[in-house]
N, C-alpha and C positions, 0 to 999 in steps of 0.2 A: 499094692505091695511093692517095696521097695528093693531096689535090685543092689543098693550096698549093706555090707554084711552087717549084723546084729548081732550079739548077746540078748541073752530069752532074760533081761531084767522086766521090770513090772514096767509096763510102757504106758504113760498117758496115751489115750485117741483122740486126734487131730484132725478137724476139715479146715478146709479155708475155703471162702466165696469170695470169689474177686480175684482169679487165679492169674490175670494177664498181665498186671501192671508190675513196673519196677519193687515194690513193696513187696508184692508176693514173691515175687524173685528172691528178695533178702530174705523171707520166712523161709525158702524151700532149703537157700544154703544154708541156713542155720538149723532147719529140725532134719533135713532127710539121714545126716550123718547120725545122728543122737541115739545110744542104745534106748535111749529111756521113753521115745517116742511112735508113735505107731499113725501115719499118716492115711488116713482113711480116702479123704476124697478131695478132689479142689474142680469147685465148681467155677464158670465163667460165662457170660454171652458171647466171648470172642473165642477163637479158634474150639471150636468146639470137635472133640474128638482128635485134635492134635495131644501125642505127648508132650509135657513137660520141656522135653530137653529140645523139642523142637522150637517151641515158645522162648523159654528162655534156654539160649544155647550151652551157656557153662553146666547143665545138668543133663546134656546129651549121651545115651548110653545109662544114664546112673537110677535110671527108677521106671518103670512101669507106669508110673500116673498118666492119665492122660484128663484133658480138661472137659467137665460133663456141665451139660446147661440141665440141671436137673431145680425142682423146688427147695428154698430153704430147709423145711421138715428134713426131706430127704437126705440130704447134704451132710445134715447133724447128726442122721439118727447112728446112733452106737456111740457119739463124742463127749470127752470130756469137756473137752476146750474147741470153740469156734474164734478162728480169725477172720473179722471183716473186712477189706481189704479194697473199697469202693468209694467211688464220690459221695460226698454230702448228700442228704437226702435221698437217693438209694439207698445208702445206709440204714437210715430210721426206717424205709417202708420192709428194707428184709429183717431188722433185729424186730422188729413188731410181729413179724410170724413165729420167733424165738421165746420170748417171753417166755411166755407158758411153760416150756422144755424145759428141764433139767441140764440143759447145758450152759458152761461157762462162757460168756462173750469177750473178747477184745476186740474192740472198734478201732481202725485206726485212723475214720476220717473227723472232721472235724462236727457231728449230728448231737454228740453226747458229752463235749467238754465244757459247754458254759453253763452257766448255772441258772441264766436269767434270760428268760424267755426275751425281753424287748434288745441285749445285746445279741443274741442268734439271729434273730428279722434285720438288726441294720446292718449285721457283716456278712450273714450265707445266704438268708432268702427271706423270702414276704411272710413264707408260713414252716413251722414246723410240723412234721407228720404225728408226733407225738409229743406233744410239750408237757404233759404231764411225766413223762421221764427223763425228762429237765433235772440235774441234781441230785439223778439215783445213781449214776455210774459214781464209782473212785476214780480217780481223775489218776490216770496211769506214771507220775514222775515218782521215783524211786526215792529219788533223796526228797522228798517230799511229805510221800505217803507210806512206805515201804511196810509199816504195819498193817493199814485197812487194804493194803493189795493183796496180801494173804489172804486173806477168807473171801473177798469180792465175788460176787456172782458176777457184775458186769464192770468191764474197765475202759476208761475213755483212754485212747492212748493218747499223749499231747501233740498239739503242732511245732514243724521243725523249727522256727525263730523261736515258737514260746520256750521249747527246751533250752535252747541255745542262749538266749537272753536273761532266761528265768536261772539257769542255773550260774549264771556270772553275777547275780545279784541276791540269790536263796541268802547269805551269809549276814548281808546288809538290812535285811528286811526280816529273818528273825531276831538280829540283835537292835530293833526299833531305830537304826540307821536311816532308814529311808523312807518313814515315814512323813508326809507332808512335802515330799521332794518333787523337783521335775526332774526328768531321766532325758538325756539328749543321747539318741540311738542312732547308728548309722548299721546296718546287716547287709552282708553281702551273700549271697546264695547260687549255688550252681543250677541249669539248666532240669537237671531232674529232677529237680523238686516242682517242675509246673506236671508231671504224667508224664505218660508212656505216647498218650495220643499227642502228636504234631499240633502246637499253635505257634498263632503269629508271635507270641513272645520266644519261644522255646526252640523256634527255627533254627537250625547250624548257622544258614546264610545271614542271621540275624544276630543272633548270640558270639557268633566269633570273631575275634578283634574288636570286640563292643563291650562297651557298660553301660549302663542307663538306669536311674531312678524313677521308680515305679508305682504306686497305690501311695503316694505321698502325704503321711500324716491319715491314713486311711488303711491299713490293713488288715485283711482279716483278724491276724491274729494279737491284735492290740488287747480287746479285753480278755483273754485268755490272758497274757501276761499278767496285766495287773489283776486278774482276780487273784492267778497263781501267787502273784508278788504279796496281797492284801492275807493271803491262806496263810503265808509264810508268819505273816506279821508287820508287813510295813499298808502302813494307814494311808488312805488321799496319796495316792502314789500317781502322778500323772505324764504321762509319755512323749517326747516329740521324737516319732519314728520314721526314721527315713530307709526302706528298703533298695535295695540295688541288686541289679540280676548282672553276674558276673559270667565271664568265659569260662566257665567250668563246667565238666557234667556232673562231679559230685564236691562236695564242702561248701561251707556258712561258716562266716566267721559276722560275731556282732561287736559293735566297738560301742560303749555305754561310756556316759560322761556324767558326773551328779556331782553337787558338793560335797567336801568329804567329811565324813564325821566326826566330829571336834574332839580335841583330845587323844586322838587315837594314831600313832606315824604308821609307814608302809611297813614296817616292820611287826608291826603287832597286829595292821591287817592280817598281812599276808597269813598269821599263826593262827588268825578268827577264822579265815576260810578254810587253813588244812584240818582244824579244828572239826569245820562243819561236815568235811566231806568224807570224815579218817576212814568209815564205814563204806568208801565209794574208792576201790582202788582205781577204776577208768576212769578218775579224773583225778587230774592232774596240775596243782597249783606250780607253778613255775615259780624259779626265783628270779630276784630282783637280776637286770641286763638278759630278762629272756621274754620273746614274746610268743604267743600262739601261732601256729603255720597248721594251715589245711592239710600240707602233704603229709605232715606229721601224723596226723589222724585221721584221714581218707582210708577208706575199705576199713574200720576198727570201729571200736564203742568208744573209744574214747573222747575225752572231753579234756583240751588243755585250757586254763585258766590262768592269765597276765594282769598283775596290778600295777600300779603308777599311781602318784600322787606327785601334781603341781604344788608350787605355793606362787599366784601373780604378784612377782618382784612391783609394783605399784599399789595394787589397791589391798593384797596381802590374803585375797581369797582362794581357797584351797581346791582342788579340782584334783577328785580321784576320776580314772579312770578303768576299768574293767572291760578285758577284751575276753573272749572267746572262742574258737573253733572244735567245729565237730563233720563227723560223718553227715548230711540230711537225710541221706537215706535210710540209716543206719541208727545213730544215738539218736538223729532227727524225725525216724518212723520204725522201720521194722526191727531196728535192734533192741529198740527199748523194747517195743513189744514183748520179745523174747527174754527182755529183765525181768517185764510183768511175769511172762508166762515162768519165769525161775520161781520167783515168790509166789505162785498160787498154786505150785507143785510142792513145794517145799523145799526149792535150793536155794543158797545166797545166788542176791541179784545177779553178779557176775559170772555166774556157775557156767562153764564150757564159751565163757567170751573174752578172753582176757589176751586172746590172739595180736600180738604186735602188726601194726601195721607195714608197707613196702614202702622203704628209704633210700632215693627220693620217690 
């Protein structure tokens, strides 16, 4: 039971497993306020029997939960909706005890987004726990799928570049743009998007006053993009991605380079994409002399989108551009979540998220 105040509305039941990481931090601020939610339990292996607000401090004083190392079964039982909230493969061996239940899943790690058993073995691991549930989740991006998220029983939430990459190119790739193309990528990404747990990549001493390129032309979440991109409608779409871990603890922003599509100038881009997104007010197509900035969208759902279109004064070839910036933690993992969980309750994606972000 939660210790800030309600209205007795009809309240979805909520658990979450995986209660310690940065993720669940972003679920806790986004459901504990919610008339319309009723937060049952949040299970974890780490601090177990600490409250909440002791875990994650901005929630100190404001709820009753505390974190119980209890069985999956248990964990669900009374819930509408379970958030998974855990590393790869954890993931699959606790949503395999789910199944069966009547309860609604949102995954947010990466166990249940590809579609294709030999792409999961060369990016997360040797084996899957469950590869016959390969292609049963809806694959959680809103401008996407935003219909079959409504009724889903289970939802894959996306990974942070795939969101961030995927949604600067969603407009390109259903108007058969980007078909047959190469995508030249460069993504930059803050320090909390490696966990909660201390590595060598994510060290302060390491990460500050540093940049560095990283899983080069290798990372995980390559074929998530291009299936996403292949979903949308661009065919043989092939990527050269170069990730970089930035001095930050939260924003990604991705810089995409493709040739641009013939016929078409910046100006009637730019109307394809407001076009694509009219249904998506947290994102946000810039005009022409404006680019995406982190700060802009840090702590928010939002997503700002920047076009540009070269013409090379000698050989005469056209070089669009598309940049992006978003929250990782946020439009990158737990806020989308929370767009899922709007459309499988029955509210527009953006329902109680349209919160501006802090400027600077």
């Amino acid at each position: 039971m939660t210790k800030i105040s309600k209205t007795s509305t009809r309240k979805t039941k909520v658990s979450i497993i995986g209660g310690s990481g940065f993720l669940s931090a972003e679920l806790l601020r986004n459901l504990l306020p919610r008339d319309d939610v009723e937060l049952l339990r949040v299970s974890s292996k780490d601090h177990i029997g600490q409250n909440i607000g002791q875990v994650h401090r901005s929630f100190y004083g404001l709820s009753d939960l505390v974190l119980e190392d209890i069985p999956p079964i248990e964990c669900v039982a009374g819930a509408d909706i379970v958030f998974l909230a855990m590393p790869h493969i954890i993931t699959a061996k606790v949503a395999m005890a789910l199944f069966e239940t009547d309860v609604r899943i949102i995954d947010l790690s990466g166990d249940f987004r590809l579609q294709n058993l030999n792409d999961y073995t060369r990016v997360y691991a040797p084996e899957h726990p469950c590869p016959e549930r390969l292609g049963t989740f809806v694959y959680g991006m809103p401008e996407l799928y935003a219909e079959q998220i409504k009724t889903a029983k289970h939802v894959a939430n996306p990974g942070c570049f795939a969101t961030c990459i995927a949604a600067s190119l969603l407009p390109l790739a259903k108007a058969g743009q980007l078909s047959n193309k190469n995508v030249r990528l460069v993504a930059l990404t803050g320090s909390s998007g490696s966990g909660v747990h201390p590595q060598a990549g994510n060290h302060h001493t390491i990460r500050s006053n540093n940049i560095k390129a990283y899983k080069v032309f290798n990372h995980q979440h390559e074929p998530e993009i291009i299936q996403t991109l292949g979903a949308a409608g661009g065919e043989n779409v092939s990527l050269d991605f170069v990730p970089v871990s930035a001095p930050l603890t939260r924003g990604m922003m991705s810089i995409a380079q493709v040739d641009a599509p013939d016929g078409v100038d910046e100006a009637q881009l730019r109307a394809q994409y407001q076009e694509y997104f009219k249904d998506f007010p947290l994102i946000s197509v810039l005009p022409k002399g404006m680019t995406p900035e982190v700060v802009s969208v840090k702590n928010t759902l939002r997503i700002e989108i920047g076009l540009d279109i070269k013409t090379d004064p000698v050989s005469g070839a056209r070089t669009l551009c598309a940049i992006a910036a978003l929250d990782n933690l946020i439009k990158g993992g737990a806020g989308q979540a929370i767009q899922n969980f709007n459309l499988m309750t029955g509210h527009e994606n953006a329902y109680q998220l349209q919160q501006p972000g802090m400027w600077p």
